[in-house]
C-alpha positions as MATLAB code, in Angstrom:
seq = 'XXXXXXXXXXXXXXXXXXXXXXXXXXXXXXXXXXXXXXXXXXXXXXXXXXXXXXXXXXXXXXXXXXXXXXXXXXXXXXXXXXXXXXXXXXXXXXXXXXXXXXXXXXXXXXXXXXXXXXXXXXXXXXXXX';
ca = [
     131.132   27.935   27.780;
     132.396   25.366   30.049;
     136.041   25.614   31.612;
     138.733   23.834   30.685;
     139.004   20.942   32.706;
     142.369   19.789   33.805;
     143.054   15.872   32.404;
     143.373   14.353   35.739;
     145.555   11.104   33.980;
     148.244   13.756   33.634;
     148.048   14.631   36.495;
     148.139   11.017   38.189;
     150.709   10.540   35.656;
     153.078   13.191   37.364;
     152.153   12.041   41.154;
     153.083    8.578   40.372;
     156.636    9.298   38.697;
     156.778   11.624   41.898;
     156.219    8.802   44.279;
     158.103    6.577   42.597;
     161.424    8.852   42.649;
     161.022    8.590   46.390;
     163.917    5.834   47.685;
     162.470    3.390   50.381;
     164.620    3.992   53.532;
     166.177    1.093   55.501;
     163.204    1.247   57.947;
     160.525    1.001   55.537;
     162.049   -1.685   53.624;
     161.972   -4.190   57.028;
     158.177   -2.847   58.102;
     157.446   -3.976   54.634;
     158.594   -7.319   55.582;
     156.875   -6.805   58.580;
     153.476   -7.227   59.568;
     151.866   -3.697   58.681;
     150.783   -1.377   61.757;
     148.106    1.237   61.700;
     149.609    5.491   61.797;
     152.713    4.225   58.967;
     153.001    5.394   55.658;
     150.103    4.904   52.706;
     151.018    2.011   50.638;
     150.157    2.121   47.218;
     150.637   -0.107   44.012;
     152.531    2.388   41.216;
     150.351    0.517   38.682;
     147.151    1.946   40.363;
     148.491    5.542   41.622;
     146.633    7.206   39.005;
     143.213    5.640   39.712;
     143.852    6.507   43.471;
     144.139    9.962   42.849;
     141.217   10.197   40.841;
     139.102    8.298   43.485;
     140.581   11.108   46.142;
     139.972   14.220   43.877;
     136.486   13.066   42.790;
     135.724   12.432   46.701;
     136.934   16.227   48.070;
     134.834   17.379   44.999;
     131.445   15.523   45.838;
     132.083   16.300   49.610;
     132.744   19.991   48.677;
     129.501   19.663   46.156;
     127.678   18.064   48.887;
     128.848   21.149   51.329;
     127.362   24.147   48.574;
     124.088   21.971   48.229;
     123.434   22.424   52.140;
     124.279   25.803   52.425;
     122.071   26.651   49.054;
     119.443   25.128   50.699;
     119.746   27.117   53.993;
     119.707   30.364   52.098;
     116.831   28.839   50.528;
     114.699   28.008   53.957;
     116.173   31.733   55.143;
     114.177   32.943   51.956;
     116.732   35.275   50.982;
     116.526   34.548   47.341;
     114.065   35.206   44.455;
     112.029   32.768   42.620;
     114.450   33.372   39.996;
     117.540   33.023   41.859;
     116.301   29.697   43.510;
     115.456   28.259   40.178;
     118.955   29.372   38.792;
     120.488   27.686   41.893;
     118.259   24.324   41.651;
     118.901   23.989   38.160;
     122.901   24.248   39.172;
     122.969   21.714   42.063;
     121.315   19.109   39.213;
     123.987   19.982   36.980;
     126.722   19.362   39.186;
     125.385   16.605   40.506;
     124.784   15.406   37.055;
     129.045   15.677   35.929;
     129.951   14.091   39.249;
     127.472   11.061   38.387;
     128.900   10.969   35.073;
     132.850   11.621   36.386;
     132.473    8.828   38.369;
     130.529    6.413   35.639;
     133.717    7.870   33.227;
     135.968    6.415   35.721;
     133.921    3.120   37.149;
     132.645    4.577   40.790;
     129.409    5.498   41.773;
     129.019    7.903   43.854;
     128.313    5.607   46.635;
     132.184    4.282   46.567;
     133.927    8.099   46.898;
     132.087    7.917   50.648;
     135.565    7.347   53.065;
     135.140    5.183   56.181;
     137.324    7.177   58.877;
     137.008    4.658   61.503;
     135.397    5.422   64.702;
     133.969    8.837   63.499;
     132.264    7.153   61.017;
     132.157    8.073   57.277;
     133.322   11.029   55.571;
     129.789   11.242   53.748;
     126.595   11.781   55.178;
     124.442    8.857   53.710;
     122.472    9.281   50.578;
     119.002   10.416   50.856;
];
């Protein structure tokens, strides 16, 4: 039985009206007149909030997926496991894989486009092999 999954609109729903209750200070409201500096606050459009937060979430969940899959694969190599147990574990990775291919199809990404670019340390992905 799968478990329930939380409805992540709802959720982007509730961040938005959150954000939006926020008052821009005096400050803010002449940067934004300004031309904008790197290290200042996110800037995002209310109407696309929701979709922002879904990119995010999906993102920490493929890098987290992307973390289990290495360390499966070291206990793997360290031969720890049964024939059984690897087969189980193979046959999980695909799965998850699988939803987070389909996630991001559900919400027009690939999984390509969740991959951050952090500047001069490079991506937050390892490239795809």
């Amino acid at each position: 039985m799968a478990p329930d999954i939380p409805d992540l609109r709802a959720i982007g729903d509730t961040m938005a009206e959150a954000l939006s209750l926020l008052p821009a200070t005096p400050a803010e409201t002449a940067e934004a007149t300004a031309a904008p500096s790197p290290g200042h606050r996110m800037r995002t459009n209310p109407d696309t909030v929701a979709e922002d937060l879904v990119k995010l979430v999906l993102t920490l969940v493929e890098l987290l997926r992307q973390l289990i899959e290495r360390q499966a694969l070291r206990r793997v190599e360290a031969g720890g496991l049964t024939d059984a147990q690897e087969e189980e574990l193979g046959a999980t990775l695909l799965a998850l894989h699988d939803r987070m291919t389909d996630l991001c199809a559900q919400h027009g990404y690939t999984l390509a486009d969740l991959n951050l670019d952090l500047g001069p340390l490079g991506t937050l992905l390892p490239p795809s092999t």
